[in-house]
Backbone as CSV, one residue per row, in Angstrom:
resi,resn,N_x,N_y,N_z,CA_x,CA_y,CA_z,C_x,C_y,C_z
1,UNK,0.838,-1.179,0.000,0.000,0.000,0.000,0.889,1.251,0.000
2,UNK,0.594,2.240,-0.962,1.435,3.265,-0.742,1.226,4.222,-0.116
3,UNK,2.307,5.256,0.450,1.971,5.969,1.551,1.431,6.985,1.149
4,UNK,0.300,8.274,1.737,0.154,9.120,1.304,0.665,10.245,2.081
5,UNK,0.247,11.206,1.000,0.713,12.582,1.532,0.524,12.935,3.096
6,UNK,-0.830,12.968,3.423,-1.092,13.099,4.826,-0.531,11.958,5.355
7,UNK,-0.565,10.811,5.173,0.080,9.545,5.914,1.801,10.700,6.390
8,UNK,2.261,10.880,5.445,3.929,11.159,5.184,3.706,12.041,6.446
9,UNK,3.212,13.503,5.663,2.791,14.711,6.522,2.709,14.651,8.098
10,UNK,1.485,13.410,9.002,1.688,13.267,10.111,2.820,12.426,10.665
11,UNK,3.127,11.468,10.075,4.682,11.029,10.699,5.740,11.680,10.787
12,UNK,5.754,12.535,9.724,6.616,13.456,10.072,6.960,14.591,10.707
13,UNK,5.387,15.140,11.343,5.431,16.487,12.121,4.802,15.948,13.409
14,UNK,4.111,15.431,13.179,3.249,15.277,15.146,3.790,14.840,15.937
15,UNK,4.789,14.503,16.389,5.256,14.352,17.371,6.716,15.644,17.685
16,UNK,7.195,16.427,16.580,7.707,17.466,16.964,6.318,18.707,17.688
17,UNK,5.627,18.693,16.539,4.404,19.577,17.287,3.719,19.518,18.558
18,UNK,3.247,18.437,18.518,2.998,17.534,20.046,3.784,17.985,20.983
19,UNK,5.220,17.964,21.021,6.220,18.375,21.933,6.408,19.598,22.142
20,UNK,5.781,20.622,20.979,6.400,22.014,21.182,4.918,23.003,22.085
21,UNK,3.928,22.185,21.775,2.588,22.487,22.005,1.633,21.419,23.402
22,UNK,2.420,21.066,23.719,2.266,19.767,24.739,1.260,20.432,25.784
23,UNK,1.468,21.490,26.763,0.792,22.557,27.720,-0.683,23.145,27.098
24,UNK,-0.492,23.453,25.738,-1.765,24.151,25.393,-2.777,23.211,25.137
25,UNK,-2.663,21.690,24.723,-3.283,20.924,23.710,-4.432,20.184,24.937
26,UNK,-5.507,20.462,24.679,-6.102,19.262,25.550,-6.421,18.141,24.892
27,UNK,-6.456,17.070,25.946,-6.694,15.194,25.268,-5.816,14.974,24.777
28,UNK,-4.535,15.455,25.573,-3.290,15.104,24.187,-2.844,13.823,24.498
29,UNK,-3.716,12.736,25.467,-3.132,11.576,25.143,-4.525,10.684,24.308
30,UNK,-5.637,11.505,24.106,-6.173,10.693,22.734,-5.674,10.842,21.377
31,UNK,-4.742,12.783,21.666,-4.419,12.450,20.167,-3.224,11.887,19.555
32,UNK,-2.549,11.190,21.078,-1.593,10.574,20.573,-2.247,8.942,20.492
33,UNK,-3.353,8.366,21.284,-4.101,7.284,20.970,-4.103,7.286,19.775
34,UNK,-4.712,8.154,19.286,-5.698,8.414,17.712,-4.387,7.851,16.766
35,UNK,-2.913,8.792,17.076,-1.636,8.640,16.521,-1.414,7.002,16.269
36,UNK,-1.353,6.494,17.719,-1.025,4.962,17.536,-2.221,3.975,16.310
37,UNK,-3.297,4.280,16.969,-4.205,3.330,16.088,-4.394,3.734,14.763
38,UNK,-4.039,5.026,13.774,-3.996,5.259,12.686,-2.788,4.208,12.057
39,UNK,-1.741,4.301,12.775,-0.606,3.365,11.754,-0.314,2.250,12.717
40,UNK,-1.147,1.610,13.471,-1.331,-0.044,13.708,-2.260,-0.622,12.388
41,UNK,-1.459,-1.183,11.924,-1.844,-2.550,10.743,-2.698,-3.224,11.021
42,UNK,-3.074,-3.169,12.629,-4.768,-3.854,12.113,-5.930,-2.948,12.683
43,UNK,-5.376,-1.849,12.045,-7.071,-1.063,12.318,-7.359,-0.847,10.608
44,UNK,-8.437,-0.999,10.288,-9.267,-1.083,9.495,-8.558,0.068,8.351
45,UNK,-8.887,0.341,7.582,-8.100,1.588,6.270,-9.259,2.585,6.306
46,UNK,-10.767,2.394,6.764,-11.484,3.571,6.535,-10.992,3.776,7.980
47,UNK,-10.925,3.161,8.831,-10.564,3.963,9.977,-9.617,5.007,10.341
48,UNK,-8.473,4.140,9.577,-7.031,5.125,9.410,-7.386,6.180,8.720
49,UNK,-7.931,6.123,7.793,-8.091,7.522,6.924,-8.662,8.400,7.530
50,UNK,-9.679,7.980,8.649,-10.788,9.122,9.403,-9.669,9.740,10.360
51,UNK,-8.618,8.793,10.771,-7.875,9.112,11.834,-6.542,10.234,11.573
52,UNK,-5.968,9.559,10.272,-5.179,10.743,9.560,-5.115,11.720,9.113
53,UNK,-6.241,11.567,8.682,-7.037,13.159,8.110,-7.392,13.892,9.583
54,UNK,-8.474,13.936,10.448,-8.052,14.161,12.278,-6.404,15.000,12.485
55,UNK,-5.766,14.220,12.177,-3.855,14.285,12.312,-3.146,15.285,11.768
56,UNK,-3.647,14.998,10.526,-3.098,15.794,9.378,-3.572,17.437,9.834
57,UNK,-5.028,17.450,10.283,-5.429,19.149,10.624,-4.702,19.114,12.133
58,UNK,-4.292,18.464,12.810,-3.612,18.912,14.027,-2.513,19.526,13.187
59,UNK,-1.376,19.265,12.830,-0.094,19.513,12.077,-0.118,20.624,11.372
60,UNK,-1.191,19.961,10.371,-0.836,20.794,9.190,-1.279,22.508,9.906
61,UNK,-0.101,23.511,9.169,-0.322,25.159,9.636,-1.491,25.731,9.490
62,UNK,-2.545,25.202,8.377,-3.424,25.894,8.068,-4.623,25.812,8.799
63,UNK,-5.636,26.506,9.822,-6.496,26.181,10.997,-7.543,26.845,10.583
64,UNK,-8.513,27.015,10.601,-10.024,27.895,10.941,-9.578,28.180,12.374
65,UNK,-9.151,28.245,13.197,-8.549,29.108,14.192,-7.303,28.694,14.370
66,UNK,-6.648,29.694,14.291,-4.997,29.807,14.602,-4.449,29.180,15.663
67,UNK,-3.731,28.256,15.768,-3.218,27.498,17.111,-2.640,28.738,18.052
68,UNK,-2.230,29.654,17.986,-1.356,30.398,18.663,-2.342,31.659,19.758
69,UNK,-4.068,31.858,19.052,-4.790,31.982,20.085,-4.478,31.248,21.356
70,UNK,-4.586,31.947,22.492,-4.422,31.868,23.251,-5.834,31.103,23.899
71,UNK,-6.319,29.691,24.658,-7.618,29.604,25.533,-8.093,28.871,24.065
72,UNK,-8.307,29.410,22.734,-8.750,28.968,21.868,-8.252,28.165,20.574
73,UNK,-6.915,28.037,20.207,-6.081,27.885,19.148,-6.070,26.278,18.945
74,UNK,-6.328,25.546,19.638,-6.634,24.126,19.457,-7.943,23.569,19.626
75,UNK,-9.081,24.367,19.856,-10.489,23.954,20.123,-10.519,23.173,18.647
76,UNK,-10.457,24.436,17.636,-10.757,23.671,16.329,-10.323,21.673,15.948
77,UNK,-8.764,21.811,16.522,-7.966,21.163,16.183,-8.542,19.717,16.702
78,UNK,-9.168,20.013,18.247,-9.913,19.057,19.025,-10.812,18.282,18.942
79,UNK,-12.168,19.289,17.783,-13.568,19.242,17.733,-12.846,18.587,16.795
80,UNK,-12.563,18.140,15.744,-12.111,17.507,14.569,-11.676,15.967,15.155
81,UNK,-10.618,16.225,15.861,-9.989,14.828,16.398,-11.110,13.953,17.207
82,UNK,-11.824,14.776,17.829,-13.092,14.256,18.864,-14.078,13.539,18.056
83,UNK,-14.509,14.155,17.057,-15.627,13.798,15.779,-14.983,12.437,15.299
84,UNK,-13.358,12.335,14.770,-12.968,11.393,14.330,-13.180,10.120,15.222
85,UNK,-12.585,9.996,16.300,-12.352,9.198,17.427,-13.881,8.742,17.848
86,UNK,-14.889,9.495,17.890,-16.032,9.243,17.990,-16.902,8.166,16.698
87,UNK,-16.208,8.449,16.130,-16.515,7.708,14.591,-15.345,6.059,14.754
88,UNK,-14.623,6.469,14.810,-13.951,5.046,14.954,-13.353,4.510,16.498
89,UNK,-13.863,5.076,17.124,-13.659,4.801,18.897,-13.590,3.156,18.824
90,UNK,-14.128,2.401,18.591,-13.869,0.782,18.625,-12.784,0.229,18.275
91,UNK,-11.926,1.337,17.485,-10.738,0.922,17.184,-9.401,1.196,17.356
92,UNK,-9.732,1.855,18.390,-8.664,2.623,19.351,-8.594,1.542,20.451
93,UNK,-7.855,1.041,20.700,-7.666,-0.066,21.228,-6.835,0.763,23.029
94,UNK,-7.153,-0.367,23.736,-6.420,-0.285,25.382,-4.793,0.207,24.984
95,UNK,-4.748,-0.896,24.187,-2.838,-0.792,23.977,-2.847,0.722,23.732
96,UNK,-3.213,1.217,22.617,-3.050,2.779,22.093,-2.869,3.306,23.141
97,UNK,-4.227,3.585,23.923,-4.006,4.680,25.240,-3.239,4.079,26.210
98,UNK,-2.730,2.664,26.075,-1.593,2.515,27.545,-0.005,3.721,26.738
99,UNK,-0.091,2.867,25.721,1.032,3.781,24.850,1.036,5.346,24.659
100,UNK,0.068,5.780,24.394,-0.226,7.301,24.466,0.212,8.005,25.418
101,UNK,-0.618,7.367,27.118,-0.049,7.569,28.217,1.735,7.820,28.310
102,UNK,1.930,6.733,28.163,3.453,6.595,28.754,4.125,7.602,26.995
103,UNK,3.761,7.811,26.010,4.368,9.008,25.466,4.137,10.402,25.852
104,UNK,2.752,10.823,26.253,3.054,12.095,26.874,3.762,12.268,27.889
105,UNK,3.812,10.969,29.054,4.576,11.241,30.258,5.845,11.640,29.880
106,UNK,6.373,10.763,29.051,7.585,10.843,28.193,8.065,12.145,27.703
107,UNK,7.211,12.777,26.810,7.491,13.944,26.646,7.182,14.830,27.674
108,UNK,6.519,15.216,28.637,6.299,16.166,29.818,8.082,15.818,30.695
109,UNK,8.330,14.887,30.962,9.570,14.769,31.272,10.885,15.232,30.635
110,UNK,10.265,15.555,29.194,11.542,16.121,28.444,12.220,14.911,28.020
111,UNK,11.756,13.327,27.787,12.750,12.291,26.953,12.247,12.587,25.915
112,UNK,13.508,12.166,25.181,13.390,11.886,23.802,12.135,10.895,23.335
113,UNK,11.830,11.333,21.842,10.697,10.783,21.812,10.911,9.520,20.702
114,UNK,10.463,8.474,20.906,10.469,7.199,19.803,9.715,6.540,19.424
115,UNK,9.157,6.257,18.796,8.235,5.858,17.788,8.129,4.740,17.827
């Protein structure tokens, strides 16, 4: 299967963003859940897609509200990821959020982050 753009796009930025934005972001360990179960191989492909696309508007610069509002700059970013996760919630598995967990702790501690 080949990779796509947004596939590329979130592997390659969300977890620098994640880290630089860690304090402002709320649910930031569903949207690192959401992270894991998009590129686990056995969640479903419409799922991944609902989940990447979700991903892709965390990352990507372009917002209907600006991340850098202050109180407001990730609501958008949220209501999107929330809608997704709500749509494929069955496939977000225990493992994801044990993993999610122990990556934000990870990053709030300042380790390096690994994939």
């Amino acid at each position: 299967m080949a990779v796509t753009a947004d596939e590329f796009t979130v592997k390659e930025k969300f977890f620098p963003k994640l880290a630089r934005v860690l304090a402002r972001v709320p649910l930031a360990e569903e949207l690192v859940a959401a992270y894991y179960a998009a590129f686990d191989r056995t969640t479903p492909l419409k799922a991944k897609g609902i989940l990447i696309g979700a991903l892709a508007y965390f990352v990507l610069p372009i917002d209907a509200v600006p991340d850098f509002l202050l109180g407001f700059g990730f609501t958008d970013d949220m209501a999107v990821l929330l809608t997704a996760f709500n749509v494929v919630r069955t496939h977000v598995t225990e493992d994801h959020r044990r993993r999610a967990r122990e990556t934000v702790a990870r990053i709030r501690a300042g380790a390096p982050i690994s994939v």
